[in-house]
C-alpha positions in Angstrom: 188.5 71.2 -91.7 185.8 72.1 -89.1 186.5 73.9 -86.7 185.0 71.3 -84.2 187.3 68.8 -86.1 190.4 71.0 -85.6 189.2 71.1 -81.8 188.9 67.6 -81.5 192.0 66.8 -83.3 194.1 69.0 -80.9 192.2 67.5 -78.0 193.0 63.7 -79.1 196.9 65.0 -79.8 196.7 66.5 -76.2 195.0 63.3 -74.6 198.0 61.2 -76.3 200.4 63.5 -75.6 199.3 63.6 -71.7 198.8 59.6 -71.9 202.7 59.3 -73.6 204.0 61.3 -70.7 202.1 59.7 -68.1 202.9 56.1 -69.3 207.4 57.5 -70.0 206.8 58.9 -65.7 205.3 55.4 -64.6 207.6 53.5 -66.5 210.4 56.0 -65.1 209.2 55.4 -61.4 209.0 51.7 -61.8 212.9 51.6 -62.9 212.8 53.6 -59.7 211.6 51.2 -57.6 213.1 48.0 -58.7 216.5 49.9 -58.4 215.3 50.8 -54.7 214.4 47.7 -54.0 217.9 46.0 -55.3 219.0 48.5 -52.4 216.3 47.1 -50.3 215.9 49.2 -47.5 215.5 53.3 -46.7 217.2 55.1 -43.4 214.7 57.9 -42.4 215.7 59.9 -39.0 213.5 62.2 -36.8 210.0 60.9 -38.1 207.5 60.1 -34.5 204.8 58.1 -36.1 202.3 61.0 -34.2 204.4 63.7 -35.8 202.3 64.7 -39.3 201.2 61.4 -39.7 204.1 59.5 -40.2 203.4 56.5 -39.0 200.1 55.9 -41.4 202.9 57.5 -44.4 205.7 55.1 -43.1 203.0 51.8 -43.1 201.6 53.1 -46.2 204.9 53.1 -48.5 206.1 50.0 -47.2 202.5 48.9 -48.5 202.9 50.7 -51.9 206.4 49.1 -52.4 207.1 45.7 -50.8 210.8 44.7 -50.3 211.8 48.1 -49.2 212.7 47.2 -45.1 212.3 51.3 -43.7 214.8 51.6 -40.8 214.0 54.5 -38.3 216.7 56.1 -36.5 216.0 58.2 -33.6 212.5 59.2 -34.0 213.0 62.0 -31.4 215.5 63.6 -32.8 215.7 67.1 -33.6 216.8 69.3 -37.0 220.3 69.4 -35.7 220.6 65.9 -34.7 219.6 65.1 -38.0 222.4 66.9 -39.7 224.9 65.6 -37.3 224.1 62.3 -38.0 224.9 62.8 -41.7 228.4 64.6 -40.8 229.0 61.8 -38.4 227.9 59.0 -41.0 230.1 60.5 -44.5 231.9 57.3 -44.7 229.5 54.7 -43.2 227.0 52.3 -45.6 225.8 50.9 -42.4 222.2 51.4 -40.5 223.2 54.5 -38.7 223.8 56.9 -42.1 220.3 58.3 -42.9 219.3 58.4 -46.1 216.5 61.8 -46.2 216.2 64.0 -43.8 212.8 66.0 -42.6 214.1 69.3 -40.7 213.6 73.1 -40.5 213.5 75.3 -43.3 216.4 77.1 -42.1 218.5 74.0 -42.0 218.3 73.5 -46.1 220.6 76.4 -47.5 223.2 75.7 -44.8 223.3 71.8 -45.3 223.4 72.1 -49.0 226.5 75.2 -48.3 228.1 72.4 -46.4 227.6 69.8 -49.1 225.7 67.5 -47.0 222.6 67.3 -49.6 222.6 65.9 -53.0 219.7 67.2 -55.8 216.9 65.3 -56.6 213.6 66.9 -58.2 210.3 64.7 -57.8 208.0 64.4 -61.0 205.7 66.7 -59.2 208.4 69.7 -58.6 206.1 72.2 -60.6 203.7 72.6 -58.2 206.0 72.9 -55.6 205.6 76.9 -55.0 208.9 78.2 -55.5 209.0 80.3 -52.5 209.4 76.8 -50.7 211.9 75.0 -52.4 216.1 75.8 -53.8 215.8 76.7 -57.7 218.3 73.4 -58.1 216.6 70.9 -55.7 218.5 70.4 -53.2 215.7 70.7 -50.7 212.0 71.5 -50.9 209.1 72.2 -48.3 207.2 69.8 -47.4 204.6 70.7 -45.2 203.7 73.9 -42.5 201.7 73.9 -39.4 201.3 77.1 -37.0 202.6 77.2 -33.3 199.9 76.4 -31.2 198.9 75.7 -27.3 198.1 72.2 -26.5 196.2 72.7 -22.8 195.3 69.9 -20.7 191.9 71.3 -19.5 191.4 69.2 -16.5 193.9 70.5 -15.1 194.2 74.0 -16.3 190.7 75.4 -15.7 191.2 78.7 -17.9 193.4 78.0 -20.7 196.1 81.0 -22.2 195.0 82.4 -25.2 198.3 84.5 -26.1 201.8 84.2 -25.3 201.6 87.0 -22.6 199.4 85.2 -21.0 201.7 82.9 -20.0 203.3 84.8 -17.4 200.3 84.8 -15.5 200.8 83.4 -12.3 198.1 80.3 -12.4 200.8 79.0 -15.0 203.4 78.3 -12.1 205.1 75.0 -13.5 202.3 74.1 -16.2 204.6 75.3 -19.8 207.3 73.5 -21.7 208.0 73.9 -25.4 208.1 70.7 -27.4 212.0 70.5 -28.1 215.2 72.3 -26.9 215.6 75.3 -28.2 219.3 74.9 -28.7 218.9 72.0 -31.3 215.1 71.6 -31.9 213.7 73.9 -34.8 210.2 73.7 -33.2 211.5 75.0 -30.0 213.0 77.6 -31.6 210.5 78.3 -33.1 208.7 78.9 -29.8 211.0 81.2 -28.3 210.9 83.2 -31.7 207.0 83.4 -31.4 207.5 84.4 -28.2 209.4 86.8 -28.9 207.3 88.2 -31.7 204.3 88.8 -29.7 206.5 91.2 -27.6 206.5 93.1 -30.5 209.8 92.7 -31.6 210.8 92.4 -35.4 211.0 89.0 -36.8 214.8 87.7 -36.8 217.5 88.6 -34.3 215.6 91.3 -32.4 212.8 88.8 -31.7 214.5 86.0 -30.9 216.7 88.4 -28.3 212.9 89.3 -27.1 212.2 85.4 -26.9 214.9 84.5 -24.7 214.3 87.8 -22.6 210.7 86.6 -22.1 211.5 82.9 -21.1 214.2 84.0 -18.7 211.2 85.9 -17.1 209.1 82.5 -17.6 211.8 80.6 -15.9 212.3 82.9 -13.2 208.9 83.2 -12.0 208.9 79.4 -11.8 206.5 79.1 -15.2 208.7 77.5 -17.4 209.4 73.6 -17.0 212.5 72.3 -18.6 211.6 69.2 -20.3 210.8 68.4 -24.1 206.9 68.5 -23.6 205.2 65.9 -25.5 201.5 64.4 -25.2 202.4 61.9 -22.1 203.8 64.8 -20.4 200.3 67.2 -21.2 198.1 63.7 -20.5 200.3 63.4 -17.2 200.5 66.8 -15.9 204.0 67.1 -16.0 203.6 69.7 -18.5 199.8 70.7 -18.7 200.7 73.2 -21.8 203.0 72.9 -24.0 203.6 75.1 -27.4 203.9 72.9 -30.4 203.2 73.2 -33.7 199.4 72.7 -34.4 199.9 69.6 -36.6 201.3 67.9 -33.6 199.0 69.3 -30.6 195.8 67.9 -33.2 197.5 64.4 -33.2 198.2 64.5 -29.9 195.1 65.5 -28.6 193.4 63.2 -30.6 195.1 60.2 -29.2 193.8 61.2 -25.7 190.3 60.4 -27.0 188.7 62.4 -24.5 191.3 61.5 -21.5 192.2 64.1 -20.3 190.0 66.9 -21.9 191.9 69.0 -24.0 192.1 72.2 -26.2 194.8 73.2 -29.0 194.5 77.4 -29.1 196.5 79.5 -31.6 197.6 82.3 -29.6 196.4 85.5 -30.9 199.4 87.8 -30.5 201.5 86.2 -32.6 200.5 83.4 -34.9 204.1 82.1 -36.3 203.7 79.6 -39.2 207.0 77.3 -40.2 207.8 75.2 -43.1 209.7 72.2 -43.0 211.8 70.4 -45.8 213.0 67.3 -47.4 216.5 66.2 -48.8 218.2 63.3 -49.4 221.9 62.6 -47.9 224.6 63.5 -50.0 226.3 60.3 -48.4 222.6 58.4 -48.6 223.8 54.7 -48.8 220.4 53.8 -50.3 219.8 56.5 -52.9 217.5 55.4 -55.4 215.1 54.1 -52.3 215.7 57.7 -50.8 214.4 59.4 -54.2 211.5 56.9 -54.5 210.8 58.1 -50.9 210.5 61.6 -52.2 208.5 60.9 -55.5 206.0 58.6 -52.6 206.1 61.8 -50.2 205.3 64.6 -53.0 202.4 62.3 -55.1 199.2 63.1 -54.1 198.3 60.2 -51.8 201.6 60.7 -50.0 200.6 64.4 -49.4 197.0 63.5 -48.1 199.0 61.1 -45.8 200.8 64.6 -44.0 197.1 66.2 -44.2 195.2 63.1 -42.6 198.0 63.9 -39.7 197.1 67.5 -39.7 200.1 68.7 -41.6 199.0 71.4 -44.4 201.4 69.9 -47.5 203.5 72.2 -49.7 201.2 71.0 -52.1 197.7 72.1 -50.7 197.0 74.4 -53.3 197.2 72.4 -56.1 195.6 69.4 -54.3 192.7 72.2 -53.4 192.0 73.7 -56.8 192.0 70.3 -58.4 189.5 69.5 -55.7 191.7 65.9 -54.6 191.3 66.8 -51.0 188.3 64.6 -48.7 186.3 66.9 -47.0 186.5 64.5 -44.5 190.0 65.7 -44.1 189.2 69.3 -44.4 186.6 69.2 -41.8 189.1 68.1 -39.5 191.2 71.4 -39.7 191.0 74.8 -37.1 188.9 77.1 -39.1 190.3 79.4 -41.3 190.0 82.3 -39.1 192.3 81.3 -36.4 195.1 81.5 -39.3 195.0 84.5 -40.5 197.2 86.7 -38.8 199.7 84.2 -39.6 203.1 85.3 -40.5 206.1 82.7 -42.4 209.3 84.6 -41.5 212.1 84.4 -43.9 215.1 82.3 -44.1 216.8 85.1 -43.1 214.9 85.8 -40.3 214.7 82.3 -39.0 218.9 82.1 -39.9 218.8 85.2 -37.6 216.3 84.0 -34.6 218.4 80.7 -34.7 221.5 81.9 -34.0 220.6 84.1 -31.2 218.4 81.7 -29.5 221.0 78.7 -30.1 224.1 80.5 -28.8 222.4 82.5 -25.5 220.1 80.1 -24.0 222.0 79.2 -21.9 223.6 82.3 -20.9 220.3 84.6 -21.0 217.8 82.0 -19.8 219.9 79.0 -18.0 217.5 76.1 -18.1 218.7 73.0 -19.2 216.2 71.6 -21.5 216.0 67.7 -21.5 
């Protein structure tokens, strides 16, 4: 045979091949989804509709598959409260047992340890990288953001560019982080960023140096301790507030020009975090908790978390197959502003966590609500 034939040949047996799987995953994912929608409904927790873009997601799965009633529970709920809820739920089918969980990456290993997590690997798990997901699917990333500064600039005339700055005494009762940091991973996050810029190594030592500096920010009467969110920057209540840059983007946004407004990445310590998915080992609605999944990790469910300014775990293969709008990459910080970025490790964030959880209170003794 010719060679050209032989090419051809293997091409067609490819195309089939590719066509035969494709057809065996759609016919897969619609057993999926008329066993999820026998369940008829999905219990999410912790999702703001301005967080990532979830309300657009939310709106858009209900759209993609009707009959599936999506019951939120406590959208301003933080990593902890989300695992809580699933201890507190083990033997409840009712509204109040979530079914998936969104929360820190350091929250995975110890929820699946504590058997709170049940496997489930999406159709798209190989392009997953592996650094963000467990080997046996328990959990997986799902998107990253960096921590940024979301400044209210008609009321704060020169804006901080670095976490040092904050100490500056034209911050007096303008900064709030966007969480507690005794419960929230994005607050801790903050005080372990903090804490990094001091120069302290990522984990224990810098989340010591975190609380060190906030105790010094809540001393000199810089700190405010309240959960900052977008009201509160739009308000003045909290005219800066650290958040992660997916969230100040969003939130800034929705001001639409009232009040003027500025997200920075501060330059001395530019602390990216990855959050994950899993599924309730108790889920009461599991197959519409997996369908949830397959929906989050497809590609349109991914450009969903991107149109909210979330960079998905899946950038890189959405990038190089060139699926991402450049409407949507337009909208992003450029790429300069990320590159001193750092991910710390599960064990450093493990580390960060626990010093910052247990001596907040003792080290830096405001009562974040």
């Amino acid at each position: 045979m010719h060679i050209k034939n032989v090419l051809a040949a293997s091409v067609s047996v490819a195309a089939l091949v590719a066509s035969t799987f494709t057809a065996m995953a759609q016919t897969d994912l619609n057993a999926l989804y008329e066993a999820a929608k026998a369940e008829g409904q999905l219990t999410t927790i912790a999702l703001p509709h301005d967080w990532c873009g979830y309300g657009a997601v939310i709106d858009a799965f209900k759209a993609k598959y009707p009959g599936i009633t999506v019951n939120e529970l406590n959208p301003d709920a933080g990593s902890a409260d989300e695992i809580e809820a699933i201890k507190a739920n083990k033997g409840n089918t009712g509204p109040q047992a979530p079914d998936v969980i969104d929360v820190g990456l350091s929250f995975g290993p110890s929820s699946k340890a504590d058997g709170l997590i049940q496997p489930y690997k999406v159709s798209t798990w190989d392009t997953i990288p592996d650094s963000a997901k467990d080997a046996d699917g328990y959990w997986y990333g799902d998107y990253y953001g960096v921590l940024s500064f979301l400044v209210n600039t008609d009321l704060v005339a020169t804006p901080p560019t670095s976490w040092a700055d904050l100490k500056k005494p034209e911050y007096a009762n303008a900064f709030a982080l966007a969480g507690d940091p005794r419960a929230a991973n994005q607050a801790i996050s903050g005080v372990h960023a903090a804490g990094l810029a001091t120069g302290a190594a990522a984990g224990a030592d810098a989340g010591k140096a975190g609380l060190d500096f906030f105790a010094e920010l809540n001393k000199a009467g810089n700190f405010v301790p309240v959960i900052g969110k977008a009201a509160s920057v739009a308000q003045g209540t909290t005219p800066i507030v650290a958040a992660w840059d997916y969230n100040a983007l969003a939130w800034k946004d929705g001001f639409a020009g009232n009040p003027k407004a500025e997200v920075i990445v501060p330059s001395d310590a530019v602390v990216a975090g990855v959050y994950i998915q899993a599924i309730s080992a108790y889920a009461p609605h599991p197959n519409a908790a997996k369908l949830w999944m397959e929906y989050l990790y497809s590609d349109e469910g991914q450009l969903g978390w991107l149109a909210g300014y979330c960079h998905p775990i899946r950038f890189n293969d959405l990038a190089a197959r060139g699926a991402i709008p450049q409407d949507l990459l337009d909208k992003l910080p450029p790429a300069e502003a990320y590159a001193k970025a750092v991910f710390p490790t599960l064990d450093e964030q493990a580390a960060a966590k626990e010093a910052i959880t247990t001596q907040w209170d003792s080290v830096v003794g405001a009562n974040v609500q």
